[in-house]
N, C-alpha and C positions, 0 to 999 in steps of 0.2 A: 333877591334872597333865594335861596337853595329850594328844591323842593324835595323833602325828609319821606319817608318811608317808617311807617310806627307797627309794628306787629305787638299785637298785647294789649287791651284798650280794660281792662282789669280795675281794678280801685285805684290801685299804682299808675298803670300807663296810662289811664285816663287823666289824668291829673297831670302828668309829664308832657302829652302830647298836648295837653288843652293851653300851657305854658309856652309851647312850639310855637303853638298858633299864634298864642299871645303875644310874642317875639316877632312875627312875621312871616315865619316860615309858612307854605305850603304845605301839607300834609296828605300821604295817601297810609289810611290805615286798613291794618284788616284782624280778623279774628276770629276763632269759631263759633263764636255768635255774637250775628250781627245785633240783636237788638243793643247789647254793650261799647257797640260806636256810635249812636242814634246821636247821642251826646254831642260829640264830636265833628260826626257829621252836620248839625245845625248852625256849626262853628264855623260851618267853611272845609274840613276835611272831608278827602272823596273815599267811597270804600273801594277796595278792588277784593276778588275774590281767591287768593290764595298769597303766600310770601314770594310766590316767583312775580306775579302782578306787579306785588308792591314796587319788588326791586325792581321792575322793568319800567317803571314808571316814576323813579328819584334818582335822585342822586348819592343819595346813602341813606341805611336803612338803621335802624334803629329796633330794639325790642325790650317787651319787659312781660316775663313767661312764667309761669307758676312751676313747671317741672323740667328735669331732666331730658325724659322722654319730649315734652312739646321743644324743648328746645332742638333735639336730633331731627323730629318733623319737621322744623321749620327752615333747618339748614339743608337736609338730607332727604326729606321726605316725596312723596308724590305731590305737587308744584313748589316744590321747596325753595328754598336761593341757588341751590347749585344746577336746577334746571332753567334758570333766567339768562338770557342768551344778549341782553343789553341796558344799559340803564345801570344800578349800582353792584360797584363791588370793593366795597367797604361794607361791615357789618358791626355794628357796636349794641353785644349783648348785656343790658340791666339783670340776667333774670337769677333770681336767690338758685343757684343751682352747685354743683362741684367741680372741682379744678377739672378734674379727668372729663368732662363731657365738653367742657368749651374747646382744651386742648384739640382732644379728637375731632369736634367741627371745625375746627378751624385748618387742623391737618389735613382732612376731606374735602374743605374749600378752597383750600388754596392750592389743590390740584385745578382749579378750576378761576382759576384767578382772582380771587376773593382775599382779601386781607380783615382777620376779627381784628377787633378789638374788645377786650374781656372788659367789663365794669359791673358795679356794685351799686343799689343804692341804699343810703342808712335816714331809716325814717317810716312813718306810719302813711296814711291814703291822705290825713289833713296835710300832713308836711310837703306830698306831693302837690296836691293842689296845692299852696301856698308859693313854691318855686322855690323852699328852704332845704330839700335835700342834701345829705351829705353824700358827695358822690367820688366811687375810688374807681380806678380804669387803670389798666397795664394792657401794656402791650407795645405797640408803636410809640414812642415818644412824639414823634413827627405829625401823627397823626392827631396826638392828644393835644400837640399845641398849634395845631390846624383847626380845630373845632370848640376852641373853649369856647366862640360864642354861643353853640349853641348848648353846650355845658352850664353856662352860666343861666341861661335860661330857665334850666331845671334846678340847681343845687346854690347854696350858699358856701360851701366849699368845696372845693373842688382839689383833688390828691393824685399822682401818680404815682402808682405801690410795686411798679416794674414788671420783671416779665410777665408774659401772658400764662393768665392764671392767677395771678395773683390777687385778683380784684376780688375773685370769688371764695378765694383764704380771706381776704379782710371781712367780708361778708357771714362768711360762716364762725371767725373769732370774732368778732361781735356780738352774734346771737349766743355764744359761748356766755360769754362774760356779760351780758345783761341779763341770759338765765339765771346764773349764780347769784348775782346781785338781785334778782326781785327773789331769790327762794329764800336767800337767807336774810334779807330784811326783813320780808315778814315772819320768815323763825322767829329773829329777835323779837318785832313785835309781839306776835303769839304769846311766847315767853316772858314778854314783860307785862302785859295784859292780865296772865294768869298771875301775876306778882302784885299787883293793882296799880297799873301803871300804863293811861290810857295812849291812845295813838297818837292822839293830836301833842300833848304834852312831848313826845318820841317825835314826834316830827318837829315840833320848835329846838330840842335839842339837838338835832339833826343837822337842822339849817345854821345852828349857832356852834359848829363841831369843822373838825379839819376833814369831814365826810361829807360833808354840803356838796352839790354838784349840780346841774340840772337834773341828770337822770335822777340823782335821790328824790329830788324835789317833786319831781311827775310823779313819781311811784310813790311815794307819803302822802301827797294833795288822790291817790286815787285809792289807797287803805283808807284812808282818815274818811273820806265822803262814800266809800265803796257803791264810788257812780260808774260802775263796770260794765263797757260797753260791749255787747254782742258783736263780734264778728270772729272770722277764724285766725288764728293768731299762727303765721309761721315759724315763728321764734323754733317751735321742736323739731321741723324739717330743718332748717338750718343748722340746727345742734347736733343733727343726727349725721347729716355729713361732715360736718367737723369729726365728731367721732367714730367715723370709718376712715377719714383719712387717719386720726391717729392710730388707732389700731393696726393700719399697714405700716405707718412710719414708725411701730414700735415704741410710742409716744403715751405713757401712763397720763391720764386725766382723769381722776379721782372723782374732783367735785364736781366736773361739769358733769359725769359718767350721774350722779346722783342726782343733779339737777334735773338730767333727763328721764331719770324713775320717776322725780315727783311729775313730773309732766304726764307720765305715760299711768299716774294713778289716778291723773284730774280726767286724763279721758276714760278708763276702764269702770269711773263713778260719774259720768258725766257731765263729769264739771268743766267739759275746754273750749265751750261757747266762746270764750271772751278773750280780749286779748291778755297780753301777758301777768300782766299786773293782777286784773281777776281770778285768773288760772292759779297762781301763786296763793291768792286770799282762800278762794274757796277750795282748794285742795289742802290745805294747813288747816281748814275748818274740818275736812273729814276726818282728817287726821287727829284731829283734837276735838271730836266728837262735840263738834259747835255746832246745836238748831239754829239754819237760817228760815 
């Protein structure tokens, strides 16, 4: 078995790489802090102390990064990938970021003999532990059907969305179009509540409707019990590059453009503790001057 390189050991990449392991792979991970591989490391993964380490130390590297900037660091930065003089150069980045930053690392690395490959993944921290990720990747075709096994590893399905770049489009229309869908479900809710028309009743018509879906289904089972879990939800980073690339592509988007207000009213009243689903409840609640 390979030995993998994980950069990112996060709620996400902890879950991804602990799956790695689970598979057989060897793993060298690392992170800006270490106590977030302890995990990991108990499993059998080694730490090393920078992305040049990692890569110097597998056969191909892997990551999953919470920004933009960590990503240019970890490509570009002081011991970055492009200072690793042996060991991997294939990189396949997971991390919720935008088209334009993977492009440019990847343009920067492959002065330096590095081939990215851009990917995505669609799902929360359980989905990652679980190995049920929905995972999109462009870029090399060659390379994508070189490594499904370790794809499979992490995701239940598994997409190629083509050129490089493009994973991180599917990534950011996603969070588009799942915004839209929790703001204006629970509008309706909202709206029909004030009418005398509780949730749960809106959710069996829901399920019993040509609107049924899974996601409807999560998102009604977490109005109806409003068991809204603490944690930070990047659903509004993800929406917010979506809509800067529209705006350079001269690309009108309306509702997502609104989605992202209600978002940015749940933090300005601090309500964006929680993931999305909560963020959508409790921000329709200020709005409709609901005591919780």
């Amino acid at each position: 078995m390979k030995t993998l390189g994980f950069i990112g050991t996060g709620g996400m990449g902890s879950g991804m790489a602990a799956n790695l392991i689970k598979a057989g792979y060897s793993l060298v991970v690392t992170d800006l802090r270490r106590e977030q591989a302890k995990g990991l490391e108990s499993q059998g993964a080694k730490f090393a102390d920078s992305p040049k380490a990692v890569a110097e130390s597998s056969e191909l590297v892997l990551s999953m990064l919470p920004t933009n900037g960590a990503v240019k660091a970890v490509a570009l930065g002081k011991g970055g990938l492009a200072e690793a003089t042996t060991g991997a150069k294939v990189w396949i980045d997971f991390s919720s970021i935008d088209k334009e930053t993977i492009v440019g690392a990847s343009d920067e690395l492959g002065k330096k003999g590095w081939t990215v490959v851009d990917a995505s993944a669609g799902g929360v921290e359980e989905v990652a532990a679980a190995g049920q990720l929905a995972l999109w990747l462009s870029g090399s075709k060659t390379l994508f059907d070189e490594h499904q096994p370790i794809f499979k590893a992490m995701g239940k399905s598994i997409l190629h969305v083509g050129e490089l770049g493009n994973a991180k489009l599917v990534k950011n229309a996603m969070a588009m179009l799942a915004a839209v869908q929790h703001m204006s479900l629970v509008e309706v809710c909202s709206w029909l509540k004030k009418g005398g028309l509780d949730e749960a009743t809106f959710q069996t018509v829901i399920k019993n409707s040509q609107q049924d879906s899974v996601a409807t289904r999560r998102i009604m089972e977490i109005v109806v019990s409003r068991n809204f879990k603490p944690r930070k939800s990047w659903m509004p980073k993800d929406v917010g590059f979506g809509l800067d690339m529209a705006r350079e592509m001269e690309v009108p988007m309306p509702f997502v453009g609104l989605a992202q207000q209600m978002f940015a009213i749940a933090q300005a009243t601090g309500q964006d503790g929680y993931e999305a689903t909560g963020i959508a409840c409790n921000v329709y609640d200020v709005i409709n001057g609901v005591k919780n």
